[in-house]
DSSP file (Angstrom, degrees, kcal/mol; ACC not computed):
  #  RESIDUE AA STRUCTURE BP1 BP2  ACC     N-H-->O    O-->H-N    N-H-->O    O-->H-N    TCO  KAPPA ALPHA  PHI   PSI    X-CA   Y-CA   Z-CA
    1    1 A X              0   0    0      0, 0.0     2,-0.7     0, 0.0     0, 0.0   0.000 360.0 360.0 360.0 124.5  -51.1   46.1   -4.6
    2    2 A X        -     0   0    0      3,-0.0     3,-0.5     1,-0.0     2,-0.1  -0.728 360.0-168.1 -84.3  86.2  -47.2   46.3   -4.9
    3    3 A X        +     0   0    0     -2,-0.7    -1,-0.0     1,-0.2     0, 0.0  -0.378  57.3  24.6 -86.8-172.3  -46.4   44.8   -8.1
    4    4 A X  S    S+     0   0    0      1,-0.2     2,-0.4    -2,-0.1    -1,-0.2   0.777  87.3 134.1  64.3  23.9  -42.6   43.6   -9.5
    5    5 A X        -     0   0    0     -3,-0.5    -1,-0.2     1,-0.2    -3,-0.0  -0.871  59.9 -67.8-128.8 161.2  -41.1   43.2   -5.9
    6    6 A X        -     0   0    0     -2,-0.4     2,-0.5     1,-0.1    -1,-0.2   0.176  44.3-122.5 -31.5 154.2  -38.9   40.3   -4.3
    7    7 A X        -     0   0    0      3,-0.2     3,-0.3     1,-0.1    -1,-0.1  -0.771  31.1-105.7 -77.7 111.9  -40.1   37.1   -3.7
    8    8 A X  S    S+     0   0    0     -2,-0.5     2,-1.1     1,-0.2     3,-0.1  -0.175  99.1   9.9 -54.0 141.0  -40.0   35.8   -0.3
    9    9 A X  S    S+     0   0    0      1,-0.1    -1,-0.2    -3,-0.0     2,-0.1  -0.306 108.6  80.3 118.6 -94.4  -37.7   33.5    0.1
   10   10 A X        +     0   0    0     -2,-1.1     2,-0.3    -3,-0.3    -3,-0.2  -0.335  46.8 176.1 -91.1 155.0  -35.8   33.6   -2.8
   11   11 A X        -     0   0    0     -2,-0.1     3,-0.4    -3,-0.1     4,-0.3  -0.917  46.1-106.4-169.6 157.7  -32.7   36.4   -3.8
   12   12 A X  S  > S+     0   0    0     -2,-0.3     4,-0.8     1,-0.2    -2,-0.0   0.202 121.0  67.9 -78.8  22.9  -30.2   36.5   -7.0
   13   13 A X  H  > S+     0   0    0      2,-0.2     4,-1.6     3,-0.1    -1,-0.2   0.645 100.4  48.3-109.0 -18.2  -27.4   35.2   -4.7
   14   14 A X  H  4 S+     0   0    0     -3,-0.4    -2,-0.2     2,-0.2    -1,-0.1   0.806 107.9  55.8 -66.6 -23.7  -29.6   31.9   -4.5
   15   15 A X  H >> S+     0   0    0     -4,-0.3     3,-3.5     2,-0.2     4,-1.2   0.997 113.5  41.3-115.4 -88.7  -29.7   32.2   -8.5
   16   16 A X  H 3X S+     0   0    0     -4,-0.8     4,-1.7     1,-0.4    -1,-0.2   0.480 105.1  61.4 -67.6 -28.4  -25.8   32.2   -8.5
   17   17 A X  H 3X S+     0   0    0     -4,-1.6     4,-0.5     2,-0.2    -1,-0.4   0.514 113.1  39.3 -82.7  -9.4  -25.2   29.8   -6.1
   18   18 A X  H <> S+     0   0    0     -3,-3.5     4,-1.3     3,-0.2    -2,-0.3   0.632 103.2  59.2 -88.3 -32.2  -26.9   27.6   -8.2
   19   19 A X  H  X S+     0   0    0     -4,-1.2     4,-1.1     2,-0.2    -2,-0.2   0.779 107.4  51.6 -58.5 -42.9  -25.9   28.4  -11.1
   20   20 A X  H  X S+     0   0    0     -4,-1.7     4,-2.1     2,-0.2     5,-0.3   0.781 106.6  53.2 -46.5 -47.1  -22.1   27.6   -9.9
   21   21 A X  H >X S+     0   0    0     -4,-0.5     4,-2.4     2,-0.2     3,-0.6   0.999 109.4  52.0 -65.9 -57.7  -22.9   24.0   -8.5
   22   22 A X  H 3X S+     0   0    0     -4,-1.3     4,-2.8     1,-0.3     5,-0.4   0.937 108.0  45.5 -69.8 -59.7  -24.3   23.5  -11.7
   23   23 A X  H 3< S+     0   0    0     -4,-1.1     4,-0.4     1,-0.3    -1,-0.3   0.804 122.8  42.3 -66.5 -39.9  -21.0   24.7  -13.8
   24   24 A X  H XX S+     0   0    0     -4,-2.1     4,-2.7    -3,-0.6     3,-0.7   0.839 110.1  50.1 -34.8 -53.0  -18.8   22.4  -11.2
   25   25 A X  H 3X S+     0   0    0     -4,-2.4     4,-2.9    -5,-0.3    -2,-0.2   0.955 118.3  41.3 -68.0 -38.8  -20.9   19.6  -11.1
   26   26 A X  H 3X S+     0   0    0     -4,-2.8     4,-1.2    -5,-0.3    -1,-0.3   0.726 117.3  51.6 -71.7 -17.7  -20.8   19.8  -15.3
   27   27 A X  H <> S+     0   0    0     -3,-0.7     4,-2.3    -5,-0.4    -2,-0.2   0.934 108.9  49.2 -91.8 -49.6  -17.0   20.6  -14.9
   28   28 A X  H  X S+     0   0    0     -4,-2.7     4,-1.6     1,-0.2    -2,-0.2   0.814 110.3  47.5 -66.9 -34.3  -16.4   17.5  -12.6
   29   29 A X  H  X S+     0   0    0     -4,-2.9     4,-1.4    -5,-0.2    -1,-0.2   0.836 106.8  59.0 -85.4  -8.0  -18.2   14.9  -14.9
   30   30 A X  H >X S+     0   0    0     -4,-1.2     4,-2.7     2,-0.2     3,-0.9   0.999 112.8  40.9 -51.0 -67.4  -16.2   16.3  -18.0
   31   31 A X  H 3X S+     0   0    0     -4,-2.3     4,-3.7     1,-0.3     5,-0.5   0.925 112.5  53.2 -54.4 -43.6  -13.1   15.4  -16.0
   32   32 A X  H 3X S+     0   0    0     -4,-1.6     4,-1.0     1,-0.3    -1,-0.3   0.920 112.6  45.0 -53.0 -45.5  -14.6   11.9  -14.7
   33   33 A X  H <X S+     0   0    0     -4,-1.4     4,-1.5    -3,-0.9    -1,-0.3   0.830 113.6  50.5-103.8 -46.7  -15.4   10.9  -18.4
   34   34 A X  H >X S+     0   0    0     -4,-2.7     3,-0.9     1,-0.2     4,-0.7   0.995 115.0  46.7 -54.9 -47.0  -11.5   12.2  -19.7
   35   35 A X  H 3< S+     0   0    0     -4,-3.7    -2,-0.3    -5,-0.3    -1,-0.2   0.858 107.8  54.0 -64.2 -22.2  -10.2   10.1  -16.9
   36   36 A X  H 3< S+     0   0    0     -4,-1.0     3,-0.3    -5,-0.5    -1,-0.3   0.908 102.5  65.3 -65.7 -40.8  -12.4    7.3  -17.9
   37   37 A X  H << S-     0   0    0     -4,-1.5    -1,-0.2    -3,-0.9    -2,-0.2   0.636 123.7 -17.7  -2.4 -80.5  -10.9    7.6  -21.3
   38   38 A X     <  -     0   0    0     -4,-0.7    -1,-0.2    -3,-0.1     2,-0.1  -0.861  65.1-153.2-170.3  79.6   -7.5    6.7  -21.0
   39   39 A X        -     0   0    0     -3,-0.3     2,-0.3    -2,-0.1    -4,-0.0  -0.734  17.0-157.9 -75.3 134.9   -5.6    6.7  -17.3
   40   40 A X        -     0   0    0     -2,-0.1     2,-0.5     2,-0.0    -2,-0.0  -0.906   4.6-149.4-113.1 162.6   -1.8    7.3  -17.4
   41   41 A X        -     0   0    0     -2,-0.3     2,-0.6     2,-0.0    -2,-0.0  -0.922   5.6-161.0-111.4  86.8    0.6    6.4  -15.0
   42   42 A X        -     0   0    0     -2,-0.5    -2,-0.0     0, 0.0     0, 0.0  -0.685   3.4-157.1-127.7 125.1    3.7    8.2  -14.3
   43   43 A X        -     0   0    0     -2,-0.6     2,-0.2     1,-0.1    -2,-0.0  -0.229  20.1-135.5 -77.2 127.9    6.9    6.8  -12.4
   44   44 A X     >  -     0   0    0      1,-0.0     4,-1.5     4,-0.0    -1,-0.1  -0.594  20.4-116.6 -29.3 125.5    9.3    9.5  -10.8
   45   45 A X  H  > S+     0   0    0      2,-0.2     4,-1.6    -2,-0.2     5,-0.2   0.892 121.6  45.6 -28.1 -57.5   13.0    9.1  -11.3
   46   46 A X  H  > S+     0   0    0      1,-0.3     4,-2.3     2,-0.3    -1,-0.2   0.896 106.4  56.0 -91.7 -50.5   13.4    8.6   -7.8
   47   47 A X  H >4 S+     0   0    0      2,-0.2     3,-1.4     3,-0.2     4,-0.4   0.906 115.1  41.1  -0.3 -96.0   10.4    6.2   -7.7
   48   48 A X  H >X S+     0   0    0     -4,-1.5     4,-1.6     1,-0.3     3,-0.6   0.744 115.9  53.8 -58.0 -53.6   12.5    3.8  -10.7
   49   49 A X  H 3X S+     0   0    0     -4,-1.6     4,-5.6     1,-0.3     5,-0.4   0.841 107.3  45.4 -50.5 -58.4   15.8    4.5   -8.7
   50   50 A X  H <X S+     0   0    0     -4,-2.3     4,-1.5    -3,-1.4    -1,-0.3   0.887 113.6  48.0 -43.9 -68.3   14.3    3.3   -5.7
   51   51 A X  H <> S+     0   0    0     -3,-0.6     4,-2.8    -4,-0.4     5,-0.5   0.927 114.2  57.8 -45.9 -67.3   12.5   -0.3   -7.8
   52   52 A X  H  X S+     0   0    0     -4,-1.6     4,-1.9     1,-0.3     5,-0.2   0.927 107.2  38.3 -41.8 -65.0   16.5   -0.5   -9.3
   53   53 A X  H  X S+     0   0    0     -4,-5.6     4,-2.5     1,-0.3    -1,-0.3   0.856 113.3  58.8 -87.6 -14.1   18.4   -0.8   -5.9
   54   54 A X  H  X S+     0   0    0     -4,-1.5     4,-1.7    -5,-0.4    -1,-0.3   0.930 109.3  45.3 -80.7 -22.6   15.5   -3.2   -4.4
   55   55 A X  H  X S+     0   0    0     -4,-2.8     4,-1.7     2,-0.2    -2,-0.2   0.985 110.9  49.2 -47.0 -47.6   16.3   -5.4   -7.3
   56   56 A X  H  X S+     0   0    0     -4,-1.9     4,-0.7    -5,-0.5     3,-0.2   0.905 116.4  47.8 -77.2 -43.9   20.1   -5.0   -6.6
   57   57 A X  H  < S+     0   0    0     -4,-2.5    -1,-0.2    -5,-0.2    -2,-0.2   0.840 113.0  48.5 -55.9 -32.0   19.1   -5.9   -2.8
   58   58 A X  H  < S+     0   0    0     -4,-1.7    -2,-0.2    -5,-0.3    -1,-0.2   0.781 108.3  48.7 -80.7 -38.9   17.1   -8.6   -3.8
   59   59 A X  H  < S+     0   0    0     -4,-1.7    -1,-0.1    -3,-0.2    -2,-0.1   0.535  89.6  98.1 -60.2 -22.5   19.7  -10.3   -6.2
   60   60 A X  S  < S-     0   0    0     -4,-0.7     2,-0.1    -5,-0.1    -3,-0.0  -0.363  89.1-106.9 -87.5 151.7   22.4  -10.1   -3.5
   61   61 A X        -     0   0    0     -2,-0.1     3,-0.1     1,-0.1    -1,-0.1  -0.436  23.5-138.9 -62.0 135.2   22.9  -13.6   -1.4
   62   62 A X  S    S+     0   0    0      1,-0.2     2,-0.5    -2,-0.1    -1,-0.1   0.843  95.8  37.6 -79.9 -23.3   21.4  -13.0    2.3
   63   63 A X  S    S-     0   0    0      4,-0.0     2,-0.6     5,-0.0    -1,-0.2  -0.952  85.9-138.4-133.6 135.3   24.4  -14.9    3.8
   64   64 A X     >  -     0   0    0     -2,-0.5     4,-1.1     1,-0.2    -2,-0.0  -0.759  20.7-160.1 -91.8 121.3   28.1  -14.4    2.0
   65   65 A X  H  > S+     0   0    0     -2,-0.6     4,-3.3     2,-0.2     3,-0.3   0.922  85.7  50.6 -67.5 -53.7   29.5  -18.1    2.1
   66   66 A X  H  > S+     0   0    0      1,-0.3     4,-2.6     2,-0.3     5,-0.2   0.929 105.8  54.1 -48.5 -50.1   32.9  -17.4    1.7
   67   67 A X  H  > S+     0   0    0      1,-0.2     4,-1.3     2,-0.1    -1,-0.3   0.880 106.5  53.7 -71.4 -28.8   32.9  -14.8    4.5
   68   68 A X  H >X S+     0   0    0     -4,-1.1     4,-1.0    -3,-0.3     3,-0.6   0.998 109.0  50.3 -62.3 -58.5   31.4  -17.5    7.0
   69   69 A X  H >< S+     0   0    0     -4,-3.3     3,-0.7     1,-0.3     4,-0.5   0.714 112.0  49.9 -22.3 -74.7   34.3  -20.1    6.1
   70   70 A X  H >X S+     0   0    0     -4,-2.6     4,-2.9     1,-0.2     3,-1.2   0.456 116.0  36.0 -17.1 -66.3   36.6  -17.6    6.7
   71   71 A X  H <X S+     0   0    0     -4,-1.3     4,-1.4    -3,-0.6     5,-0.3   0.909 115.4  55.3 -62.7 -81.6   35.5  -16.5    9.9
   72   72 A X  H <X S+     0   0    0     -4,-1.0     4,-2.0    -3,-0.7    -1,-0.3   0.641 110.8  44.6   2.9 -61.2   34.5  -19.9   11.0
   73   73 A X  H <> S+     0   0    0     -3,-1.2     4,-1.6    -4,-0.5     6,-0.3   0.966 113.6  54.3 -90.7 -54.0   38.2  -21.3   10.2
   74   74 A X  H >X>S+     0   0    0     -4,-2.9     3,-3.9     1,-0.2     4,-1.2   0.839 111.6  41.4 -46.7 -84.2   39.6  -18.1   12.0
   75   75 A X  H ><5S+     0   0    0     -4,-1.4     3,-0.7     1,-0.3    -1,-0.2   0.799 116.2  49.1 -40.1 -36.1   37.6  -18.7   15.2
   76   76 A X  H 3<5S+     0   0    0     -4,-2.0    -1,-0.3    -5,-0.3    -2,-0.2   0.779 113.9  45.4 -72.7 -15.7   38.2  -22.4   15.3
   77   77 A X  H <<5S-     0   0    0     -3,-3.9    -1,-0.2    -4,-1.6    -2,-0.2   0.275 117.3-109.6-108.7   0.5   42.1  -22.0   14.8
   78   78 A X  T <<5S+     0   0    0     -4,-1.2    -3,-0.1    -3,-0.7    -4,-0.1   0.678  83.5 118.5 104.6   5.2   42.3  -19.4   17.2
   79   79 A X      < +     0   0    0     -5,-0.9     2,-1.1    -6,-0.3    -4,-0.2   0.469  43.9  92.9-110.2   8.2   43.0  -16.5   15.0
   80   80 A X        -     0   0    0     -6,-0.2     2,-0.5    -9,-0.1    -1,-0.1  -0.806  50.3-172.6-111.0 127.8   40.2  -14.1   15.5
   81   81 A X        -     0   0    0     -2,-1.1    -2,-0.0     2,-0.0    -7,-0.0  -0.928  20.1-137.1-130.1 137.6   40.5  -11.7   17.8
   82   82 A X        -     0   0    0     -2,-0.5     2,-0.2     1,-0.0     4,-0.0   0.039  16.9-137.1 -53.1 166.7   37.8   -9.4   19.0
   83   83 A X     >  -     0   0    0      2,-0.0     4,-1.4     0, 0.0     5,-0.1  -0.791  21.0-172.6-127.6  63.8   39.1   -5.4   19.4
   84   84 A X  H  > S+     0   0    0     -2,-0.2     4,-1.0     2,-0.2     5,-0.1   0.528  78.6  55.6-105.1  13.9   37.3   -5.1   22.5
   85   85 A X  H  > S+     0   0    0      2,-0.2     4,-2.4     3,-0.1    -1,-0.2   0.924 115.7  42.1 -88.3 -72.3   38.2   -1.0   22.6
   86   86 A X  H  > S+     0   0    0      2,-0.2     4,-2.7     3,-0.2    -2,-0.2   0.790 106.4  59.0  20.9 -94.9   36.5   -0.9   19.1
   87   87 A X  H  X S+     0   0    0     -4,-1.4     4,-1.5     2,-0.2     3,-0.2   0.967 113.3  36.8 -11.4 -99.0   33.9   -3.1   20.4
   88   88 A X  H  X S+     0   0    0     -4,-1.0     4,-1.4     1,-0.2     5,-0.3   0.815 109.3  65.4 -50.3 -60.3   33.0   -0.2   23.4
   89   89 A X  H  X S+     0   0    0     -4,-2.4     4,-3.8     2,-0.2    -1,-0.2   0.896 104.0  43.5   0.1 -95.2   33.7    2.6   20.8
   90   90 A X  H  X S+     0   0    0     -4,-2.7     4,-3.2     2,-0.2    -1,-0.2   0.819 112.2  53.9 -21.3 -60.1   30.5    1.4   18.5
   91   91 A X  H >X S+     0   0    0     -4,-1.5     3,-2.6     1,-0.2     4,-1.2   0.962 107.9  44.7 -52.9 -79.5   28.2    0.9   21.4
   92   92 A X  H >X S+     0   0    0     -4,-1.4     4,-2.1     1,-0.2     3,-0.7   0.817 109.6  59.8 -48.7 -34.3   28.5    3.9   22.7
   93   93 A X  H 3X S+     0   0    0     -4,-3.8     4,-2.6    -5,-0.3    -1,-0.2   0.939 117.0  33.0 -27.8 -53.1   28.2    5.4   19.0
   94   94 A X  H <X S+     0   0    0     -4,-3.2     4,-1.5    -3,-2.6    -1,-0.2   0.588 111.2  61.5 -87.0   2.5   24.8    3.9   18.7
   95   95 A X  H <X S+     0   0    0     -4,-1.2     4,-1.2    -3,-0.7    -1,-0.3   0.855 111.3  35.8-108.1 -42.6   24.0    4.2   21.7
   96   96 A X  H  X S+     0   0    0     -4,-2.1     4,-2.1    -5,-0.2     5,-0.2   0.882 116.8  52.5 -86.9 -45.2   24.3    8.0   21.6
   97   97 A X  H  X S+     0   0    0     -4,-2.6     4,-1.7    -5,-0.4    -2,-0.2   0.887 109.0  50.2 -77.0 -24.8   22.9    8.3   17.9
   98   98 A X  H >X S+     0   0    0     -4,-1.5     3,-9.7     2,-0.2     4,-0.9   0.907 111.5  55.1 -42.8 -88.0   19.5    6.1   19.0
   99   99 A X  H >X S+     0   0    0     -4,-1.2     4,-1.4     1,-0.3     3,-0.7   0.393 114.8  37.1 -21.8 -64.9   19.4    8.8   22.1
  100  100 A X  H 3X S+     0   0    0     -4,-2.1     4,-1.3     1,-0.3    -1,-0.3   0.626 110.4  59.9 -53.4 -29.6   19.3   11.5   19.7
  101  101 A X  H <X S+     0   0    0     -3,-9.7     4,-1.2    -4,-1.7    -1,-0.3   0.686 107.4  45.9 -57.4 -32.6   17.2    9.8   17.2
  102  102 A X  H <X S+     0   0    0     -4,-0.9     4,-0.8    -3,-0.7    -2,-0.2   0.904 106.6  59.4-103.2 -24.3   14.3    9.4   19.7
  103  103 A X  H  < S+     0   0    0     -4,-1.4     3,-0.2     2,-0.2    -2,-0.2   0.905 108.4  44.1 -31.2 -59.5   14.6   13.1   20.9
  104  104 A X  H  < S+     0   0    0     -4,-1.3    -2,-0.2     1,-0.2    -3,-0.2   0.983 110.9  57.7 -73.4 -72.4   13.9   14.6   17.2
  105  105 A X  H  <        0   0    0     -4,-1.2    -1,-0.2     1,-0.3    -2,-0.2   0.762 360.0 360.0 -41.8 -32.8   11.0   11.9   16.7
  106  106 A X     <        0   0    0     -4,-0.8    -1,-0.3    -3,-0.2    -2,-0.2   0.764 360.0 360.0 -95.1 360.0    9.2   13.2   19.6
């Protein structure tokens, strides 16, 4: 009879690997229980920057009165005139920077 020799079955690497889940599992509810504590919260600069100019978007008028008169009394008295070189100029701007925009997305 063979005494003192492995166990079927069972090996010290089982021993260790258990021994680890256990020291994580104890390590993970320590954390749960700090977190439980007391949660903070903390805002980025860029974050409050961001909250700042939608306020400053948000405060602003969606339609400028003044600039409709204007505009308004121009077209009806005959005094706005279109650029129509301008005009063609723009399109093709956006028209080129879309095109390039939807190349780099894909």
């Amino acid at each position: 009879m063979k005494v003192g020799g492995k166990k079927p079955g069972v090996s010290s690497n089982t021993y260790v690997k258990k021994a680890g889940a256990a020291a994580e599992h104890a390590k993970q509810t320590e954390a749960g229980r700090k977190a439980s504590e007391g949660d903070n919260v903390d805002i980025s600069t860029r974050a409050k920057a961001l909250t700042s100019a939608k306020k400053m978007l948000d405060d602003m008028p969606d339609v400028r009165g003044e600039l409709v008169v204007r505009l308004k009394t121009d077209i009806e008295g005959g005094g706005y005139n279109v650029d129509s070189g301008k005009v063609a100029e723009k399109m093709i701007e956006r028209a080129v920077r879309d095109a390039v925009h939807v190349k780099t997305r894909k």
